[in-house]
C-alpha positions in Angstrom: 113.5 101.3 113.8 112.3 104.5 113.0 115.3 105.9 111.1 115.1 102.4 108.7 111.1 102.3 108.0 111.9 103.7 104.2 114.5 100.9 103.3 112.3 98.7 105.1 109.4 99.6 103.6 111.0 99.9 99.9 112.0 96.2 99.9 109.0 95.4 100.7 107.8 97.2 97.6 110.1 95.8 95.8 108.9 92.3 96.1 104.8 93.4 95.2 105.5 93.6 91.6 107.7 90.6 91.2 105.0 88.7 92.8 101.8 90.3 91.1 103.4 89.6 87.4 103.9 85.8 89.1 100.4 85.6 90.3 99.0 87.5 87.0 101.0 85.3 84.3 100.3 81.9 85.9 97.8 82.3 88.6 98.7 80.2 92.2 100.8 78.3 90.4 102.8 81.1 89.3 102.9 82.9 92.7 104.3 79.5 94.3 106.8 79.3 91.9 108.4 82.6 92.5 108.4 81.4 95.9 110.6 78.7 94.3 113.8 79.0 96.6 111.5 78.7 99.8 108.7 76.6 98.6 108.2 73.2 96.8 105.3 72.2 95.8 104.9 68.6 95.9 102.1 65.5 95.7 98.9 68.5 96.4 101.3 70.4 99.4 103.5 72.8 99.9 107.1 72.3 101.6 109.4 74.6 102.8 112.4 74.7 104.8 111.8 74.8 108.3 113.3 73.4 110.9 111.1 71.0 112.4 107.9 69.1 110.8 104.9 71.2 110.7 101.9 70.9 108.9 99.6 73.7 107.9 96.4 72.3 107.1 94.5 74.6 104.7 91.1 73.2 105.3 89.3 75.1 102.4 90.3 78.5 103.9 93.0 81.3 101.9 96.7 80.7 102.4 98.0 84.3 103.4 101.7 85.2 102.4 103.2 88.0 103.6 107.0 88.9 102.8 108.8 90.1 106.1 111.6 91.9 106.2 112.6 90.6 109.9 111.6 87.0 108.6 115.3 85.2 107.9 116.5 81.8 106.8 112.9 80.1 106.4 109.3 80.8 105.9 107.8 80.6 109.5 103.7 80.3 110.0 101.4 80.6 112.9 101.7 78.0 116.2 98.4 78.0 116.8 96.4 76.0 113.9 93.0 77.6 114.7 94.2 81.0 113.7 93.7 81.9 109.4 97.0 80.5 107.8 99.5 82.5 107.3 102.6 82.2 105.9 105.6 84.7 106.6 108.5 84.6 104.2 111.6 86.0 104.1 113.0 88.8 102.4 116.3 89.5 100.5 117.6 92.8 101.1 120.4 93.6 99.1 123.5 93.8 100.3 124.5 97.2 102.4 121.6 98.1 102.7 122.0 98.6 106.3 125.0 100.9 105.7 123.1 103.3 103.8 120.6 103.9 105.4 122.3 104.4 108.9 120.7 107.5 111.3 122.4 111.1 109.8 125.2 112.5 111.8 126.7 115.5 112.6 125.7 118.5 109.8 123.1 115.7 108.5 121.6 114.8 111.7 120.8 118.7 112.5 119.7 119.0 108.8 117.4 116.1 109.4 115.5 117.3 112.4 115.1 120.1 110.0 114.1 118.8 106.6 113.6 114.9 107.8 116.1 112.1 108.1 115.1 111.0 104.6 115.1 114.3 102.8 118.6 115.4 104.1 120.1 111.8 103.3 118.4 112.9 99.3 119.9 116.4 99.4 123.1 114.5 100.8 123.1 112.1 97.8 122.4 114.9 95.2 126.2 116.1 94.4 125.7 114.8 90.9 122.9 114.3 88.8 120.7 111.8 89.8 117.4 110.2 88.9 114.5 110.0 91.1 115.1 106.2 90.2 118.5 106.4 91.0 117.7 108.2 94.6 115.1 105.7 95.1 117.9 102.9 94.4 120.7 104.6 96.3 118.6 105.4 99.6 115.9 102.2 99.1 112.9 104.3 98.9 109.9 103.5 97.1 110.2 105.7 94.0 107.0 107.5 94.3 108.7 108.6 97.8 111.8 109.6 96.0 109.2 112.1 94.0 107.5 113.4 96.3 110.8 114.1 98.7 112.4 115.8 95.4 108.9 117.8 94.7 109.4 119.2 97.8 113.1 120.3 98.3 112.9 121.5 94.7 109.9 124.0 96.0 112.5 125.1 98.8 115.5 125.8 95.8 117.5 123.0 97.9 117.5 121.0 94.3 117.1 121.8 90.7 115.4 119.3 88.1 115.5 118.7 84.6 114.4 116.6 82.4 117.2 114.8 79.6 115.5 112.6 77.0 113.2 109.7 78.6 113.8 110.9 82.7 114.5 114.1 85.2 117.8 114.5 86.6 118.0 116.5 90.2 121.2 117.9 91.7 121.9 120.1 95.0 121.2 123.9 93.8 124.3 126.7 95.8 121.7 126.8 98.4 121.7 123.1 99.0 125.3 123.0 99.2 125.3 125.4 101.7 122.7 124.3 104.0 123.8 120.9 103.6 127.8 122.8 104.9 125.9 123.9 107.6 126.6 127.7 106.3 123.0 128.7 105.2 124.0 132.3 105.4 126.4 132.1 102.3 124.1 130.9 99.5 123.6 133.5 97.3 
């Protein structure tokens, strides 16, 4: 799993805010409702797809959701009704996501084990103008690790920045392009 923890972890990022606005425009109610394609709330309980009948008995004590990312189909919840409830629900990665953020090969896998997977898959990306936003999108990162992973190949001269009107544009610098050739030697 290793070489997939960013995307991983960025859609799971992804779904805090969405939630948070939910929860801090409308309270419970809210947060349930943005829940709305895998919950229903209905006479004082919550139903959900699921494909036998459970029941989840609340007893005064905090309903926990947590969004999974290995969670498919249907909310799923804890056998055992002594433990806290809990309530695991799915995740929508967007499509491909898998396919771009596949282990490096080749040039990319050796730059990797140098740089890291994730900062030779950015310098890889980085053959136009891009925007940390745009790296974060492009390799699902969270965009403060999109920062930080430019911050740092910028300090190396792998990437230049600049800023155009409201955001910073980074691109692959002649030493970049080299390393990322696998011909270090040649950048001048």
């Amino acid at each position: 799993m290793a070489p997939y923890q960013d995307a991983i972890r960025a859609e799971v990022a992804a779904d805090l805010p969405h939630r948070s606005q939910a929860a801090l425009a409308s309270g419970a109610e809210g947060l349930l409702a943005s829940y709305q394609s895998e919950l229903i709330r209905r006479d004082g309980a919550l139903e959900c797809a699921y494909p036998i009948d459970w029941e989840l008995p609340l007893e005064g004590r905090p309903l926990h959701l947590i969004p999974s990312f290995f969670c498919t189909r249907w909310p799923v919840t804890l056998a055992d009704p002594g433990l806290p409830p809990v309530l695991v629900l799915p995740l929508a990665p967007a499509p491909g996501w898998f396919d771009r953020s596949r282990p490096l090969s080749g040039t990319l896998d050796s730059l990797g084990r140098l740089l890291g997977h994730t900062r030779a898959q950015v310098l890889d990306v980085l053959d136009r103008p891009m925007s940390t936003g745009g790296i974060a999108a492009q390799l699902f990162l969270a965009p403060a690790s999109a920062s930080r992973h430019t911050a740092v190949l910028r300090e190396a001269g792998l990437i230049s920045s600049h800023r155009r009107r409201h955001q910073v544009l980074h691109r692959r610098t002649s030493l970049g392009e080299a390393l990322l050739n696998g011909e270090p030697g040649t950048a001048a």
